[in-house]
PDB file of the backbone (N, CA, C, O) and the ligand in Angstrom, with CONECT records:
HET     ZN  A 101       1
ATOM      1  N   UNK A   1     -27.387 -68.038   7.993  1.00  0.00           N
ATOM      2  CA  UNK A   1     -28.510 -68.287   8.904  1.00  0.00           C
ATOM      3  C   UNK A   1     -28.480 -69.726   9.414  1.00  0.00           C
ATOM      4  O   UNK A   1     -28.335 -70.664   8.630  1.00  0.00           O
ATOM      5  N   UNK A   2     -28.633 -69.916  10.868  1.00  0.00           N
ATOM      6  CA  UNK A   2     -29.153 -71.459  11.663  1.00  0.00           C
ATOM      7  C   UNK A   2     -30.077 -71.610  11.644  1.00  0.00           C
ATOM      8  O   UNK A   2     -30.943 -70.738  11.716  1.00  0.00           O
ATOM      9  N   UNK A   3     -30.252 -72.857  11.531  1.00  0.00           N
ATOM     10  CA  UNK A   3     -31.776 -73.373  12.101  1.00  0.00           C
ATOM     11  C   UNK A   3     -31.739 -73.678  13.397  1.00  0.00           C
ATOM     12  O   UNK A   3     -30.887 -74.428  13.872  1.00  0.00           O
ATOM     13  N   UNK A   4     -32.927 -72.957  14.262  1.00  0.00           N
ATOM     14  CA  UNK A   4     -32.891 -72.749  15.270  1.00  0.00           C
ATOM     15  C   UNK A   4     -33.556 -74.628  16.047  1.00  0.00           C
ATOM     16  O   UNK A   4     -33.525 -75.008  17.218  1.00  0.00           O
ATOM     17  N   UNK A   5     -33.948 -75.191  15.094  1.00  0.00           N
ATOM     18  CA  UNK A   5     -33.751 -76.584  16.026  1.00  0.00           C
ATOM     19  C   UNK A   5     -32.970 -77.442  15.884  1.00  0.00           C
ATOM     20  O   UNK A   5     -32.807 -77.989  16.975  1.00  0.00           O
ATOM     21  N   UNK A   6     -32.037 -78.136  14.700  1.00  0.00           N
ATOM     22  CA  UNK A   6     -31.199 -79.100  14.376  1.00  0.00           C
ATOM     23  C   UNK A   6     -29.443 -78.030  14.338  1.00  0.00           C
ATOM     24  O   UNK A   6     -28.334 -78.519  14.556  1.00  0.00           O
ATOM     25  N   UNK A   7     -29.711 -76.663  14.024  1.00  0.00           N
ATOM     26  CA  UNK A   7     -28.373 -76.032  14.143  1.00  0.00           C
ATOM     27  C   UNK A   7     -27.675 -75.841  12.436  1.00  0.00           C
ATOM     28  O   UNK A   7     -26.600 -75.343  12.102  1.00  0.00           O
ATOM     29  N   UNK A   8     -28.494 -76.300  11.804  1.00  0.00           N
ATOM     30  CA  UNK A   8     -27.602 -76.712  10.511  1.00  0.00           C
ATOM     31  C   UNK A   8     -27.674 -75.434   9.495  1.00  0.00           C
ATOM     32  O   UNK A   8     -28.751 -74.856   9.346  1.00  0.00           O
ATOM     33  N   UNK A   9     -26.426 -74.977   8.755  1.00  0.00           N
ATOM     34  CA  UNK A   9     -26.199 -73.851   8.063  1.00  0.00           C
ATOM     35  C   UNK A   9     -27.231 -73.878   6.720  1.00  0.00           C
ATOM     36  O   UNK A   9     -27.638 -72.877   6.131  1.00  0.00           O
ATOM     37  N   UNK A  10     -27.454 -74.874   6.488  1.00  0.00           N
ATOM     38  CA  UNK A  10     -28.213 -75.548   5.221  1.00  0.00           C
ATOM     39  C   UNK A  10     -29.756 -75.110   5.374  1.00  0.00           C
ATOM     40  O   UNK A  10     -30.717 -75.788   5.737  1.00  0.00           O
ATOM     41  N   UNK A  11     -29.694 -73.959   5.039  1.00  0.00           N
ATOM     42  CA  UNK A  11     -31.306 -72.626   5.209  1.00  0.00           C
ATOM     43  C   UNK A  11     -31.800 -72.135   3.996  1.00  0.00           C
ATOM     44  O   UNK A  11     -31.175 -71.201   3.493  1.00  0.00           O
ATOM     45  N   UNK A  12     -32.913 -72.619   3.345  1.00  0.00           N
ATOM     46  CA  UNK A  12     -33.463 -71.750   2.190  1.00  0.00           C
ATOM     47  C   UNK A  12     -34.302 -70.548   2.853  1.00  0.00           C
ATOM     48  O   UNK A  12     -35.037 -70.718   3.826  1.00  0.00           O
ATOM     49  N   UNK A  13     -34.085 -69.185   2.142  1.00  0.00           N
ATOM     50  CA  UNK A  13     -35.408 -68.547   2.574  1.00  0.00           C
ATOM     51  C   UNK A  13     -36.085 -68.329   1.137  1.00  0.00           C
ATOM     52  O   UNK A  13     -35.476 -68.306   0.067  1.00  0.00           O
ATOM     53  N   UNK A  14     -37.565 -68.164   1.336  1.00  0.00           N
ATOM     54  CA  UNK A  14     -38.201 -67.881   0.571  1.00  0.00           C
ATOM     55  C   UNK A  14     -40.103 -67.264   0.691  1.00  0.00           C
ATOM     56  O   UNK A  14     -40.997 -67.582   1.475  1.00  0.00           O
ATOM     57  N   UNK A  15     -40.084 -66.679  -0.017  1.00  0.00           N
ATOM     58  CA  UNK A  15     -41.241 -65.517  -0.036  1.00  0.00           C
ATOM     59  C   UNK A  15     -42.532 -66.407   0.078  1.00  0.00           C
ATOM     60  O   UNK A  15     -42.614 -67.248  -0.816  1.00  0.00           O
ATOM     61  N   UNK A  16     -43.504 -66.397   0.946  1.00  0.00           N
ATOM     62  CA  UNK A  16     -44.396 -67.445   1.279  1.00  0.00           C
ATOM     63  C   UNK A  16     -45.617 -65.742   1.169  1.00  0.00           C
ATOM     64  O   UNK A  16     -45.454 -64.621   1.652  1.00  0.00           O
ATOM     65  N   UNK A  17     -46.536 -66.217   0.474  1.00  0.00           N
ATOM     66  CA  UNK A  17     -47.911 -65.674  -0.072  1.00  0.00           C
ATOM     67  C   UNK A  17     -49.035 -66.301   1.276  1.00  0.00           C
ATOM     68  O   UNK A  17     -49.520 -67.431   1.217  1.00  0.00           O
ATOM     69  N   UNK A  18     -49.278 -65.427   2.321  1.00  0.00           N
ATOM     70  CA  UNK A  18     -50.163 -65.745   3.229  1.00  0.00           C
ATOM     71  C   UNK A  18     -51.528 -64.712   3.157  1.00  0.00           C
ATOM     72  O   UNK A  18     -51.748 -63.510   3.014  1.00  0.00           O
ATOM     73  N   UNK A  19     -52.444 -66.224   3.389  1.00  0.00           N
ATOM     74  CA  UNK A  19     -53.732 -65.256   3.359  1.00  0.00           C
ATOM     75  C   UNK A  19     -54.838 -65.457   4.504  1.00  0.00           C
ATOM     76  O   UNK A  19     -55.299 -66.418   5.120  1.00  0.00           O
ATOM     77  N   UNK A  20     -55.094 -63.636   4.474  1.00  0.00           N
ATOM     78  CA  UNK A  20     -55.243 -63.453   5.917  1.00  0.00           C
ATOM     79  C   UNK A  20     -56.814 -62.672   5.546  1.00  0.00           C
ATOM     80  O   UNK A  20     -57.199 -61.868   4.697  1.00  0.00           O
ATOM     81  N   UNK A  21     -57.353 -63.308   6.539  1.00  0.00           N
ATOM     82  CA  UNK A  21     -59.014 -62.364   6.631  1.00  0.00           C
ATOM     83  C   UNK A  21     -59.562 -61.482   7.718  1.00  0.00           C
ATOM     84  O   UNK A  21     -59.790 -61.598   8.922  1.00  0.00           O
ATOM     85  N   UNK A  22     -59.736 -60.114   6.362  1.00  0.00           N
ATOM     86  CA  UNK A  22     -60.621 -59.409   7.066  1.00  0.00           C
ATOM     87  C   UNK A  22     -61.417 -58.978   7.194  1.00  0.00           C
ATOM     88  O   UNK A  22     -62.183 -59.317   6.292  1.00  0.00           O
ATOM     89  N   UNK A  23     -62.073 -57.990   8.160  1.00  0.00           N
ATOM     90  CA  UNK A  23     -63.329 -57.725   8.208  1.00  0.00           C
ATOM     91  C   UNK A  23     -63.711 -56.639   7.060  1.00  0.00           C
ATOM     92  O   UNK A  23     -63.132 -55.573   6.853  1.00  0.00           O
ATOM     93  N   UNK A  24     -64.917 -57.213   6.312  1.00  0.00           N
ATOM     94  CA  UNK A  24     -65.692 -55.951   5.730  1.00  0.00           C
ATOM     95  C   UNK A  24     -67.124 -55.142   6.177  1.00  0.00           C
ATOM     96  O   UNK A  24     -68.147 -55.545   6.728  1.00  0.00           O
ATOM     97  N   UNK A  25     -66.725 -53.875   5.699  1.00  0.00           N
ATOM     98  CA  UNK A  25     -68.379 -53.176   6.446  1.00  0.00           C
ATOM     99  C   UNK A  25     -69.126 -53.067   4.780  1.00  0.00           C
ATOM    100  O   UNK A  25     -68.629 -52.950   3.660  1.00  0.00           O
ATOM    101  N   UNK A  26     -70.000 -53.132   5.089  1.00  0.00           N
ATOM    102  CA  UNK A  26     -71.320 -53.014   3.979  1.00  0.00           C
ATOM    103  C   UNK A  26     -70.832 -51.987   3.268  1.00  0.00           C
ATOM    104  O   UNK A  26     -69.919 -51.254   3.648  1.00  0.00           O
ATOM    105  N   UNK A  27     -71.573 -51.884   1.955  1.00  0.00           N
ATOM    106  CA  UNK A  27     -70.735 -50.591   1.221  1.00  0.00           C
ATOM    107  C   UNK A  27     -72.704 -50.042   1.207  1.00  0.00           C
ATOM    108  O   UNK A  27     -73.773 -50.530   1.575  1.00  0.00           O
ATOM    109  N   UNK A  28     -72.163 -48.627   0.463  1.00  0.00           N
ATOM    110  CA  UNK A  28     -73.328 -47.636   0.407  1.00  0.00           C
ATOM    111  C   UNK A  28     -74.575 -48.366  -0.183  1.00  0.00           C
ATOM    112  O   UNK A  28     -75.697 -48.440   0.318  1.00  0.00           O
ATOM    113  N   UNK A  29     -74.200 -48.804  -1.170  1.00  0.00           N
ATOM    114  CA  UNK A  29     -75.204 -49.570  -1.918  1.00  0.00           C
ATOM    115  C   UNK A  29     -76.164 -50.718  -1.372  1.00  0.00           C
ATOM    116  O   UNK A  29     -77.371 -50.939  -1.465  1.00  0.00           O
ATOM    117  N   UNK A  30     -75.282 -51.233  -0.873  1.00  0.00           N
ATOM    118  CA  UNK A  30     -75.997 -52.351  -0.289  1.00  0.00           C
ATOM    119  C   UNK A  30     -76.814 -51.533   1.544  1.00  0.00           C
ATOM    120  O   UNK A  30     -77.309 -52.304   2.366  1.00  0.00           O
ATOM    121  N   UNK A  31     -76.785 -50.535   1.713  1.00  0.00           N
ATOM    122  CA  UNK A  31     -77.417 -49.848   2.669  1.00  0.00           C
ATOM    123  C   UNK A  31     -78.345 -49.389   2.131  1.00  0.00           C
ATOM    124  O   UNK A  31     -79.381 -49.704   2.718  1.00  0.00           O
ATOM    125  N   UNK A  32     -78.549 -48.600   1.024  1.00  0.00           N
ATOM    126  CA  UNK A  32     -79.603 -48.320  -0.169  1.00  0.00           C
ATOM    127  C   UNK A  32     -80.854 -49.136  -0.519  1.00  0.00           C
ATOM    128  O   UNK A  32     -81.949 -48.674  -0.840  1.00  0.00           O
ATOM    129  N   UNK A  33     -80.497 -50.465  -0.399  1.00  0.00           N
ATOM    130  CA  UNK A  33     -80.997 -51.077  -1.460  1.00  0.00           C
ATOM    131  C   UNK A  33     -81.625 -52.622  -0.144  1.00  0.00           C
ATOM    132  O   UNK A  33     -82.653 -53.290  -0.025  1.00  0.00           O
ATOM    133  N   UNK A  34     -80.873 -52.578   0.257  1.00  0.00           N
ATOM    134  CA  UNK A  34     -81.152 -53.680   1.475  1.00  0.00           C
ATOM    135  C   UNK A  34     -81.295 -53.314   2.812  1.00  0.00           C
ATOM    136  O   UNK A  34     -82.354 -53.324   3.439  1.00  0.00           O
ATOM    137  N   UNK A  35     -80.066 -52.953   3.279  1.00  0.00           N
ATOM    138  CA  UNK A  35     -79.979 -52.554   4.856  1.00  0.00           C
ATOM    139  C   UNK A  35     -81.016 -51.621   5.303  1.00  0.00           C
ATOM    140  O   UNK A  35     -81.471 -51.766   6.438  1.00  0.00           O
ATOM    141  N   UNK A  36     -81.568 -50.408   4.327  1.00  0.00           N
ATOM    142  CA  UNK A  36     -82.671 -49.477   5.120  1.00  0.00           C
ATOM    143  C   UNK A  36     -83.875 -50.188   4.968  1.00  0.00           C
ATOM    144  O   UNK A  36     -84.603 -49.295   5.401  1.00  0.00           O
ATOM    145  N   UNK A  37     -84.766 -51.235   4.650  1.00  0.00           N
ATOM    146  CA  UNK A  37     -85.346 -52.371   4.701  1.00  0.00           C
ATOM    147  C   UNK A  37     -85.188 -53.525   5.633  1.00  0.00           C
ATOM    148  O   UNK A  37     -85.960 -53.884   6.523  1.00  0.00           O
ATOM    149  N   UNK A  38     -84.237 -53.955   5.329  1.00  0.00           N
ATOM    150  CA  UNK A  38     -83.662 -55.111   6.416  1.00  0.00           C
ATOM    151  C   UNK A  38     -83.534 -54.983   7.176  1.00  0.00           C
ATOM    152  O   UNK A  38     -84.123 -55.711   7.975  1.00  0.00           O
ATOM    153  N   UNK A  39     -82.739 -54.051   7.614  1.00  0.00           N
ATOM    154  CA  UNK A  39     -82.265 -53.760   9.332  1.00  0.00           C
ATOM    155  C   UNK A  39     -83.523 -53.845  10.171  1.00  0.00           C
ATOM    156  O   UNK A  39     -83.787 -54.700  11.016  1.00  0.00           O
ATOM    157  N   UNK A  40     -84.355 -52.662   9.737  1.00  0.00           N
ATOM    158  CA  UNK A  40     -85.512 -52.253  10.967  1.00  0.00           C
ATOM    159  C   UNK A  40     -86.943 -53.555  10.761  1.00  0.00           C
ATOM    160  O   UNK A  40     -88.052 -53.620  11.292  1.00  0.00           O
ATOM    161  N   UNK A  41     -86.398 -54.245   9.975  1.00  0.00           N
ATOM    162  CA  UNK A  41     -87.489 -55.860   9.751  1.00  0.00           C
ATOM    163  C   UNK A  41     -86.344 -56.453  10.642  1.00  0.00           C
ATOM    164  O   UNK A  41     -86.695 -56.405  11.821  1.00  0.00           O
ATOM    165  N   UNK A  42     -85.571 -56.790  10.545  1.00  0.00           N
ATOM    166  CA  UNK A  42     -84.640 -57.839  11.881  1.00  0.00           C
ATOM    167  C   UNK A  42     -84.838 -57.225  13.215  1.00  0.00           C
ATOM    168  O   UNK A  42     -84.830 -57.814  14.296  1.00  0.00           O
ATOM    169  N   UNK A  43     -85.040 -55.781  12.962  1.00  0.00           N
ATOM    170  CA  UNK A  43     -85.299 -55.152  14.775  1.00  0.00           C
ATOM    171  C   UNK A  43     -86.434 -56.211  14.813  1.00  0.00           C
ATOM    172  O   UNK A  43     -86.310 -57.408  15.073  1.00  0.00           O
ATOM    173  N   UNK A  44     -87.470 -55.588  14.528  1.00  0.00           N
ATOM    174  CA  UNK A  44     -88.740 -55.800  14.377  1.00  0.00           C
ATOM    175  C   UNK A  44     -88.799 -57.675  15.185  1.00  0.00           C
ATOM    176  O   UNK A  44     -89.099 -57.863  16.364  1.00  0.00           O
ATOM    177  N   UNK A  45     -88.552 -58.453  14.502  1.00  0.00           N
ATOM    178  CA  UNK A  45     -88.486 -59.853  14.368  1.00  0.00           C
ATOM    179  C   UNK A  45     -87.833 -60.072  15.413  1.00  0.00           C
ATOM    180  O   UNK A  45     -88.336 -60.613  16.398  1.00  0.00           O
ATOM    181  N   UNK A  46     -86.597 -59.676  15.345  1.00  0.00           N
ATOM    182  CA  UNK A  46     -85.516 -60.347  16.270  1.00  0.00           C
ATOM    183  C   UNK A  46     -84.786 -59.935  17.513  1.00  0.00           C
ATOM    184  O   UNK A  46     -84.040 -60.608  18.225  1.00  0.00           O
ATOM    185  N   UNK A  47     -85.398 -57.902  17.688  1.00  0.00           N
ATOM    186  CA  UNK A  47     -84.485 -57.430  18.591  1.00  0.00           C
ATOM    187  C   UNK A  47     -83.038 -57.571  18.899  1.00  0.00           C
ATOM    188  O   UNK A  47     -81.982 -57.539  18.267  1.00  0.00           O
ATOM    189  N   UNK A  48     -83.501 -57.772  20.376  1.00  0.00           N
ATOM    190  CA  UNK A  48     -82.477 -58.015  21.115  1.00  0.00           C
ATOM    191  C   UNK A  48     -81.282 -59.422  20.901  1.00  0.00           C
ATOM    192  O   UNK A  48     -80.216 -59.306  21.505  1.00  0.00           O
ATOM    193  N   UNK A  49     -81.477 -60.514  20.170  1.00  0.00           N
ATOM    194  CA  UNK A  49     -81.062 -61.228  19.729  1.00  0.00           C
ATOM    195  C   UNK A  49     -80.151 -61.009  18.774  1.00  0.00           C
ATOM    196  O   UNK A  49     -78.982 -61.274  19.052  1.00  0.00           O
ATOM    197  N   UNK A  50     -80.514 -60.417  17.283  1.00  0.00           N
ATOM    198  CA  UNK A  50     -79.924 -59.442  16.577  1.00  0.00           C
ATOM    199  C   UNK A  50     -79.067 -58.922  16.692  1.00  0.00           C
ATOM    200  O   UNK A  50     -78.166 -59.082  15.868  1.00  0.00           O
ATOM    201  N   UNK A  51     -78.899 -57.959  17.867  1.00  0.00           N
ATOM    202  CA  UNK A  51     -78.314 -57.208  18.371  1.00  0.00           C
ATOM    203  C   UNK A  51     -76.975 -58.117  18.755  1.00  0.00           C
ATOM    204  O   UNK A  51     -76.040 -58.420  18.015  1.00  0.00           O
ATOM    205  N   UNK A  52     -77.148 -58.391  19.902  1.00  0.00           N
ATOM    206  CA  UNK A  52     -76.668 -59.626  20.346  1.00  0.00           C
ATOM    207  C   UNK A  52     -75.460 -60.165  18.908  1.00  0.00           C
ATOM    208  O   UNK A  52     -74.303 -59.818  18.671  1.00  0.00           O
ATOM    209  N   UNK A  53     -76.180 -60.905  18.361  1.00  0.00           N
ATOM    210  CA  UNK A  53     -75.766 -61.982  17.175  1.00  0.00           C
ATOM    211  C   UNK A  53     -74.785 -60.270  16.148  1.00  0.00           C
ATOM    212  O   UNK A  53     -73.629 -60.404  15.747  1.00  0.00           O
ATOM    213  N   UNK A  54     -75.299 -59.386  16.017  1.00  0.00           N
ATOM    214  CA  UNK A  54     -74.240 -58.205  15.439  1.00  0.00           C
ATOM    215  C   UNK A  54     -73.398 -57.811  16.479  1.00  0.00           C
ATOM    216  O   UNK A  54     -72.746 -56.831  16.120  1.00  0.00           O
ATOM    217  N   UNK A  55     -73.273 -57.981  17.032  1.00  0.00           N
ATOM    218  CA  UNK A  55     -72.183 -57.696  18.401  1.00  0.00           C
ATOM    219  C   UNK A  55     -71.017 -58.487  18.331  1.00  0.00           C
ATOM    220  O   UNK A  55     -69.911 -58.062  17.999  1.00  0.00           O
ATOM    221  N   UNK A  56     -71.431 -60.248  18.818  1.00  0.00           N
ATOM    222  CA  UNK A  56     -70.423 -60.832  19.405  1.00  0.00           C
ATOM    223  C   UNK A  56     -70.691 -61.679  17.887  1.00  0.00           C
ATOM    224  O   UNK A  56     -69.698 -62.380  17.693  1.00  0.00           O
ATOM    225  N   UNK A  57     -71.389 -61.790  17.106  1.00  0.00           N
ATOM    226  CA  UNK A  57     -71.561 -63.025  15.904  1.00  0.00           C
ATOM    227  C   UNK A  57     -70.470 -62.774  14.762  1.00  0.00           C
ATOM    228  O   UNK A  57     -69.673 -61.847  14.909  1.00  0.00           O
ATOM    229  N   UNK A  58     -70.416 -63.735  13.418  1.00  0.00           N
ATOM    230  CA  UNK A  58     -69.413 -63.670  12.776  1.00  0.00           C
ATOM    231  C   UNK A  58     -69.998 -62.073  11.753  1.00  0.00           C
ATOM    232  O   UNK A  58     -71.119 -61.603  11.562  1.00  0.00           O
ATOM    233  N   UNK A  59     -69.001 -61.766  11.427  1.00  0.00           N
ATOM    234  CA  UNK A  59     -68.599 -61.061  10.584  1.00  0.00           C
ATOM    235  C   UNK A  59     -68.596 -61.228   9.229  1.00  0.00           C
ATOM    236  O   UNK A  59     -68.468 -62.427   8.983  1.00  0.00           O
ATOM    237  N   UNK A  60     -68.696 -60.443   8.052  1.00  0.00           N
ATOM    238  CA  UNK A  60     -68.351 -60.734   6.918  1.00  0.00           C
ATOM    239  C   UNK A  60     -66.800 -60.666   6.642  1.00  0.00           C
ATOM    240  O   UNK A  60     -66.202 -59.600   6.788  1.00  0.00           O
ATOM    241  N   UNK A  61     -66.124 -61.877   6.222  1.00  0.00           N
ATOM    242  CA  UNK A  61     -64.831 -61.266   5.890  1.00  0.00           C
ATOM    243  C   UNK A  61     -64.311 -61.283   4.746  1.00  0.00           C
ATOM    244  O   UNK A  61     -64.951 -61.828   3.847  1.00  0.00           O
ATOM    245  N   UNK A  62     -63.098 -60.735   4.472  1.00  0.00           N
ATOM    246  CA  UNK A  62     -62.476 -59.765   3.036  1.00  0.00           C
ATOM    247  C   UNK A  62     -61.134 -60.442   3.334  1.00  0.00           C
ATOM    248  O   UNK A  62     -60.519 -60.215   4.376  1.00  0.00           O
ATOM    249  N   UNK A  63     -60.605 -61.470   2.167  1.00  0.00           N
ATOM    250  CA  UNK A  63     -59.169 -62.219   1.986  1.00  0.00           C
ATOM    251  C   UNK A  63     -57.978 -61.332   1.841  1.00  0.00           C
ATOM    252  O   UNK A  63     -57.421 -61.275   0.745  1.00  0.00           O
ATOM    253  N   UNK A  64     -57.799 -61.046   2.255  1.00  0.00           N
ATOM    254  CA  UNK A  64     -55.991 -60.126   2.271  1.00  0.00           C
ATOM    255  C   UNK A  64     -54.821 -61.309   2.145  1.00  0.00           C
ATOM    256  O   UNK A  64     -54.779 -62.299   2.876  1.00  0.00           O
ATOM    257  N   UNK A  65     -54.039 -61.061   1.256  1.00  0.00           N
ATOM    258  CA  UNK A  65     -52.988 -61.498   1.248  1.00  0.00           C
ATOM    259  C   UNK A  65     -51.606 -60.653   1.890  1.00  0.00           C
ATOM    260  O   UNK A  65     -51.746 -59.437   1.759  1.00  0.00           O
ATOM    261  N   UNK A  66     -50.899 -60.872   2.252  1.00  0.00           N
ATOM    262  CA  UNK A  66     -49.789 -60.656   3.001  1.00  0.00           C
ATOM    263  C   UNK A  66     -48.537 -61.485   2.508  1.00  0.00           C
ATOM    264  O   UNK A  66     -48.605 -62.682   2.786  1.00  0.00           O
ATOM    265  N   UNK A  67     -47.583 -61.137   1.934  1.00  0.00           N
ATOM    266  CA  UNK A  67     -46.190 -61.937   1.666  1.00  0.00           C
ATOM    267  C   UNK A  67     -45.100 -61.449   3.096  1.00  0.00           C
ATOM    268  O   UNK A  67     -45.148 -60.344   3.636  1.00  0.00           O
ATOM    269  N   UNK A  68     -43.973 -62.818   3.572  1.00  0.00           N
ATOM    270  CA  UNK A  68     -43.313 -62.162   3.808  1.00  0.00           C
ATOM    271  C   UNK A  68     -42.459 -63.772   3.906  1.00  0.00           C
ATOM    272  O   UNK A  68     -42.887 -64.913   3.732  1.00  0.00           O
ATOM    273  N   UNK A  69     -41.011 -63.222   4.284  1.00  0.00           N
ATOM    274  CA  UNK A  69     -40.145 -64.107   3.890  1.00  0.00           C
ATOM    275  C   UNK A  69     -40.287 -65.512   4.986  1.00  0.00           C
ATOM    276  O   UNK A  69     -40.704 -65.169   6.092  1.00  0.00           O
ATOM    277  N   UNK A  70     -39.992 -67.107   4.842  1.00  0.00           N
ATOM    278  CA  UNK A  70     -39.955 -67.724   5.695  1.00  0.00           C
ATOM    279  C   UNK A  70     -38.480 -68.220   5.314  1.00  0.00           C
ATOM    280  O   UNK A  70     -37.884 -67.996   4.261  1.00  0.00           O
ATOM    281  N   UNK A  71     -38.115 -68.819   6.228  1.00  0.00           N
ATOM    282  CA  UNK A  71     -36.924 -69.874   6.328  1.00  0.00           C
ATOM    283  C   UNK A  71     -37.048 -71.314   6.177  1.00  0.00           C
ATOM    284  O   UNK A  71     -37.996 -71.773   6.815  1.00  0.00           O
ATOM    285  N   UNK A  72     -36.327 -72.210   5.480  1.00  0.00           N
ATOM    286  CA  UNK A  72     -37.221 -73.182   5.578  1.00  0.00           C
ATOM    287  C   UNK A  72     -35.380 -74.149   5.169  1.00  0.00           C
ATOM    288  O   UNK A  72     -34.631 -74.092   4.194  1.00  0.00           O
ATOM    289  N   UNK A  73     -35.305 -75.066   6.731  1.00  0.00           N
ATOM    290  CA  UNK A  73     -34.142 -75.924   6.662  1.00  0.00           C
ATOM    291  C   UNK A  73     -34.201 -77.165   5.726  1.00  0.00           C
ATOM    292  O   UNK A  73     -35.118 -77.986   5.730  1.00  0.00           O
ATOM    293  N   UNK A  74     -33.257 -77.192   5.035  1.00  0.00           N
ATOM    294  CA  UNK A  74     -33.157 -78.293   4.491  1.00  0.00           C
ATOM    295  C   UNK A  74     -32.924 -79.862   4.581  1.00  0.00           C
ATOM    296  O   UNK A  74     -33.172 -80.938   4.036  1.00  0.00           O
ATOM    297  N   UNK A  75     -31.899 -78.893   6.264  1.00  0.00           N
ATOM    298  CA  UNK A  75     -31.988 -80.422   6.679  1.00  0.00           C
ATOM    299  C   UNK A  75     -32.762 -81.096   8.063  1.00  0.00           C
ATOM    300  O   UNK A  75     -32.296 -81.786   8.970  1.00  0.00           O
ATOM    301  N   UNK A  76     -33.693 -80.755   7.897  1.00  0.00           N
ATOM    302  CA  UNK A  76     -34.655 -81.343   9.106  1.00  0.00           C
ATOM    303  C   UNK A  76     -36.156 -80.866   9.226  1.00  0.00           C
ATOM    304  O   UNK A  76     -36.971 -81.112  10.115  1.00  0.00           O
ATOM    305  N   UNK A  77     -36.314 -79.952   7.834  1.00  0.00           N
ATOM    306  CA  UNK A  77     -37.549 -79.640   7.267  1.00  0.00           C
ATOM    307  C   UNK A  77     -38.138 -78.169   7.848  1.00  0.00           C
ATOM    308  O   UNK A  77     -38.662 -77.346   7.097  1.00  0.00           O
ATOM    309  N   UNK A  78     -37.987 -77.981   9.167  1.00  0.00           N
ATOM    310  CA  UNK A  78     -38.156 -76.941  10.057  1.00  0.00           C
ATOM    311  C   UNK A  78     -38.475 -75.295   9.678  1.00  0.00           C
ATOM    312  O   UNK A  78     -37.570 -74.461   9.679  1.00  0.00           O
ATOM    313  N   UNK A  79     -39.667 -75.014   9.408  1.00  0.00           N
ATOM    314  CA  UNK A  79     -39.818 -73.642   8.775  1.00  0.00           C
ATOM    315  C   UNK A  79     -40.111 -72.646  10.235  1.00  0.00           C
ATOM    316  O   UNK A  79     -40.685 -72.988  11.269  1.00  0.00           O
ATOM    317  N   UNK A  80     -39.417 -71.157   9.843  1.00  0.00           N
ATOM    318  CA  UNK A  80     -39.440 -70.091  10.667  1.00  0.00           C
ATOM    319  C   UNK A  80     -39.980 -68.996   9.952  1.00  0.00           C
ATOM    320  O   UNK A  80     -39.978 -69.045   8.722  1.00  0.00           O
ATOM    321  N   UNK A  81     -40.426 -68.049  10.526  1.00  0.00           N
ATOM    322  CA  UNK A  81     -40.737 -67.199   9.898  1.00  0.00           C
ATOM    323  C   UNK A  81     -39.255 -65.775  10.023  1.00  0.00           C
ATOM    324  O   UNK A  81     -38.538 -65.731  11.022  1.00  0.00           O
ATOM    325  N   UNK A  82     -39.107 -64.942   9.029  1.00  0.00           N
ATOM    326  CA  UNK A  82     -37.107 -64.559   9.093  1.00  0.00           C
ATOM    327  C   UNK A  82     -38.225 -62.895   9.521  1.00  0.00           C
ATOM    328  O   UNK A  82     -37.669 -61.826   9.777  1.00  0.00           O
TER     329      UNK A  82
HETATM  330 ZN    ZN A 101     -32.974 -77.830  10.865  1.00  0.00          ZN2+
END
């Protein structure tokens, strides 16, 4: 393998642990116990805003990890993904 900026044969690869986030939806329980309460008190309060803010607003998210191999030159430091 080259390194695609200095050219040099001198290439480690190795397994790089990336972590990636995603989205979670509410589980049953917490619809039970909160959400059939909560929800129709945030209508109530907040409407259209709410709405709004659950639409385009952040999300809850859930850490996923993902491995996969990178390249990484030795001689000019330069990491790729292989
Ligand atoms: Zn290089």
């Amino acid at each position: 393998m080259k390194c695609p900026k200095c050219g040099s044969e001198n290439v480690n690869v190795q397994v790089v642990n990336e972590i990636q986030l995603k989205n979670q939806h509410h589980s049953i329980i917490w619809w039970l116990f909160i959400g059939c309460w909560w929800v129709p008190i945030k209508w109530i309060f907040l409407t259209l805003p709410a709405f709004i803010v659950k639409l385009f607003g952040h999300k809850k998210k859930k850490i996923k990890n993902i491995t996969h191999s990178k390249a990484v030159c030795q001689s000019c430091g330069y990491t790729w993904n292989v």
